[in-house]
N, C-alpha and C positions, 0 to 999 in steps of 0.2 A: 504494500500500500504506500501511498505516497504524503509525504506531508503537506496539509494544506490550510487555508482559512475554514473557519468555524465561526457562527452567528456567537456561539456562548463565548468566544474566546475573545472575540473582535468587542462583544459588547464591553468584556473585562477587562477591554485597554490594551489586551494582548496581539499581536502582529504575528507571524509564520511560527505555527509548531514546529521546530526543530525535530521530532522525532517521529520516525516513521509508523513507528507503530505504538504512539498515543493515541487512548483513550479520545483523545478532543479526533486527532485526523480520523481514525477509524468511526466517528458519530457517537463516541459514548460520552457518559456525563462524568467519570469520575476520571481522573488523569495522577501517572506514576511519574509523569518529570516537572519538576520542581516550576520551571519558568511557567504552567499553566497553572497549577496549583495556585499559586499565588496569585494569578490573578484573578483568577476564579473567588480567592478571597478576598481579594480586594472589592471586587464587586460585589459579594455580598454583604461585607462590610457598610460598603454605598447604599442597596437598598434597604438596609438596612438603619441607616443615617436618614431617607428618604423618608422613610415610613413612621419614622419617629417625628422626624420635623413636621413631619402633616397630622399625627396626633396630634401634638401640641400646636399647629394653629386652628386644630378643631375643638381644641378645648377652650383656645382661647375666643374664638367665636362663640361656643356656646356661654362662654363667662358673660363677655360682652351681650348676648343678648339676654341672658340675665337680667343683669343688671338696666338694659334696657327697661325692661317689664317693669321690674320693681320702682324705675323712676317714674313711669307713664301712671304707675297704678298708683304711686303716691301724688301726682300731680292731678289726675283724677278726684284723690281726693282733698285736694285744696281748692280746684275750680268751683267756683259756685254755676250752678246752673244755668241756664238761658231759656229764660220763658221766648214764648212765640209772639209776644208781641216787639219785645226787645233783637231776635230773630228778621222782623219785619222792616226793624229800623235801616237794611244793611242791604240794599237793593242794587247799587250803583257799581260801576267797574272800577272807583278811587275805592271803596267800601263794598264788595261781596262777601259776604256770609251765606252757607248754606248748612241742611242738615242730613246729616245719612246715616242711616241707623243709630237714632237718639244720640248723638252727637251733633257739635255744633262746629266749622272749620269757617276758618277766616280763609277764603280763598284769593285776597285782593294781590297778591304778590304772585299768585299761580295763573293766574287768568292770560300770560302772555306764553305761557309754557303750555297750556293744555293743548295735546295733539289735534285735541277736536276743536279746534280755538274758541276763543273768550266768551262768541254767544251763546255754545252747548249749556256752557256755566252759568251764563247771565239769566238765560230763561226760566232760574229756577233761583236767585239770587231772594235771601229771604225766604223762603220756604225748603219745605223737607223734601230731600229728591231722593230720597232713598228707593223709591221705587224705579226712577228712570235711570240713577246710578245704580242698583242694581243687574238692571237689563242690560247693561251696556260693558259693565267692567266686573273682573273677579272681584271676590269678597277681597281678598289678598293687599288689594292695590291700595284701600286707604290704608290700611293698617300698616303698608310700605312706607309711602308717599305719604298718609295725612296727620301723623302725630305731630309732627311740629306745626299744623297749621289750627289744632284742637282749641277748640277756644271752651267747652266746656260742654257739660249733658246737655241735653234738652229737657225743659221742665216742663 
């Protein structure tokens, strides 16, 4: 047999098996000369290093949204609520307010962002649109996009 290039070996930083009748040239996984050895460990070392480093930004994400939660839900509970008539007062494209599922968002600073632009918004500016924001967007999207625009319940 002849010595040659290998996927496992090439991935492991390794270049030409020296030996003709290694495990790597011949397609096997486990190797009796040193130069592939090693890089074989190397590379698992690496994903190894890999795998780890993505646990810990997935822990750190989940911390982070943590802590998200816990902030929204105590801000939650310092918002005083928003009657419907107060709701009413917030019609205009300097001042939109609207409400989607009993919540209240200040939407005057989004109104040039919305894909659907600023009329989609406006036609519902002051009132509850939770039923036409429903039909039209995931549940997902305020709770993305509208915490920082939360202006407080609806009462």
């Amino acid at each position: 047999r002849q010595a040659g290039r290998l996927p496992e070996f090439e991935a492991a930083g390794g270049g030409w098996c020296t030996r003709a009748l290694c495990a790597f040239a011949s397609g096997g996984v486990r190797c009796c000369c040193s130069c592939c050895r090693v890089a074989v460990e190397r590379q698992s070392a690496k994903q190894q290093l890999q795998e780890q480093e993505r646990r810990q930004q997935q822990e750190q994400q989940e911390q982070q949204q943590q802590r998200t939660h816990e902030l929204n839900l105590e801000l939650n509970n310092n918002m005083s609520a928003v009657t419907k008539e107060e709701l009413a007062k917030h019609t205009t494209a300097d001042d939109c307010w609207i409400a989607v599922d009993g919540q209240v968002y200040n939407v005057t600073d989004f109104l040039g962002d919305h894909p659907g632009g600023k009329k989609a918004i406006l036609l519902y500016a002051g009132k509850d649109a939770t039923e036409e924001f429903m039909m039209l967007h995931k549940p997902d999207i305020i709770v993305k996009y509208g915490e920082s625009l939360k202006v407080g319940p609806l009462k």
